[in-house]
C-alpha positions as CSV (number, residue, x, y, z in Angstrom):
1,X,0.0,0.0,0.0
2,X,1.5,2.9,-0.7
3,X,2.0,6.1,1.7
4,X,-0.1,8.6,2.9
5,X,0.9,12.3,1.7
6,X,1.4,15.2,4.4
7,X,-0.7,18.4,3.2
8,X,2.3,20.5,3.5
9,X,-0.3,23.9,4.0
10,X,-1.9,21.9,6.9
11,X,1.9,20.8,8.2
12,X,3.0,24.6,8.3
13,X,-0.2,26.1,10.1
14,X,-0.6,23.4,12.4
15,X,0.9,21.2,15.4
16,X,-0.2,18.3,17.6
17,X,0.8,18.2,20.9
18,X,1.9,16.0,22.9
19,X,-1.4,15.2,24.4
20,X,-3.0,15.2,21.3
21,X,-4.7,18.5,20.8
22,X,-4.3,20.4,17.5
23,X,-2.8,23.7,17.5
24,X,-2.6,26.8,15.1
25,X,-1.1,29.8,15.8
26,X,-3.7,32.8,15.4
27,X,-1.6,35.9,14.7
28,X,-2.9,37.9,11.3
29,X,-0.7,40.4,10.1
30,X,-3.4,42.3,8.0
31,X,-3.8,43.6,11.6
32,X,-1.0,45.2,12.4
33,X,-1.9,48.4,12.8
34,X,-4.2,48.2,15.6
35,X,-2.9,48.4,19.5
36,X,0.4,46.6,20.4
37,X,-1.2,45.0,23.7
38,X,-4.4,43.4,21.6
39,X,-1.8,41.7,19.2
40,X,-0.1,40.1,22.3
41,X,-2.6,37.8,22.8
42,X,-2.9,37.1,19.4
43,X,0.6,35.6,19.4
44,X,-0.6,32.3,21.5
45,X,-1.4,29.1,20.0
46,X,-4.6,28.2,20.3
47,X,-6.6,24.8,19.7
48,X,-8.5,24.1,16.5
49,X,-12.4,23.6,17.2
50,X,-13.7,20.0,17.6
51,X,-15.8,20.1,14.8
52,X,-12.3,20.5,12.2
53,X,-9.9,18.4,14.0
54,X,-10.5,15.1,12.1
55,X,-10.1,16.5,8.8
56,X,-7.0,18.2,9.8
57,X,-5.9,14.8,11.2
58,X,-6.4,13.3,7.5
59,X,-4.0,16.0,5.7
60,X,-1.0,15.0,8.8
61,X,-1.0,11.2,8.7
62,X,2.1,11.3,10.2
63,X,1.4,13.6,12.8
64,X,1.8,12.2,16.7
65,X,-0.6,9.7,17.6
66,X,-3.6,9.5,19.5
67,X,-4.9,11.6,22.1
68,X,-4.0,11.3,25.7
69,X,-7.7,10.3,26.6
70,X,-7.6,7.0,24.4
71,X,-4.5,5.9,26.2
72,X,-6.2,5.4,29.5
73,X,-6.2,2.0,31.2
74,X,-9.6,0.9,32.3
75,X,-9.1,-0.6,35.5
């Protein structure tokens, strides 16, 4: 079978974390000319709504695995 391609747009605007949650970094420069202190918080990473985070996770087959909550032991 062959390999799955990385969407290399998706790969540059996004990251998983470690535990799992998809990232994207929220800064827009077409608004750089409003107040210094609003565009500090637009410098965070911030996670991706629920709703688009499985067809983000098809364009980054490679990206880390599974979420932290699927690794839980049932006891």
């Amino acid at each position: 079978m062959p390999k799955m391609k990385t969407h290399k747009g998706t790969a540059k605007r996004v990251r998983v974390t470690a535990t799992g949650k998809v990232m994207t970094r929220t800064f827009n420069p077409k608004r750089a000319k409003r107040a210094r202190t609003s565009m500090y918080g637009n410098r965070e990473d911030r996670a991706i709504h629920p709703t688009l985070v499985d067809a983000i996770r098809k364009n980054l087959p490679y990206a880390k695995a599974t979420p932290a909550r699927h690794l839980q032991v049932d006891e």
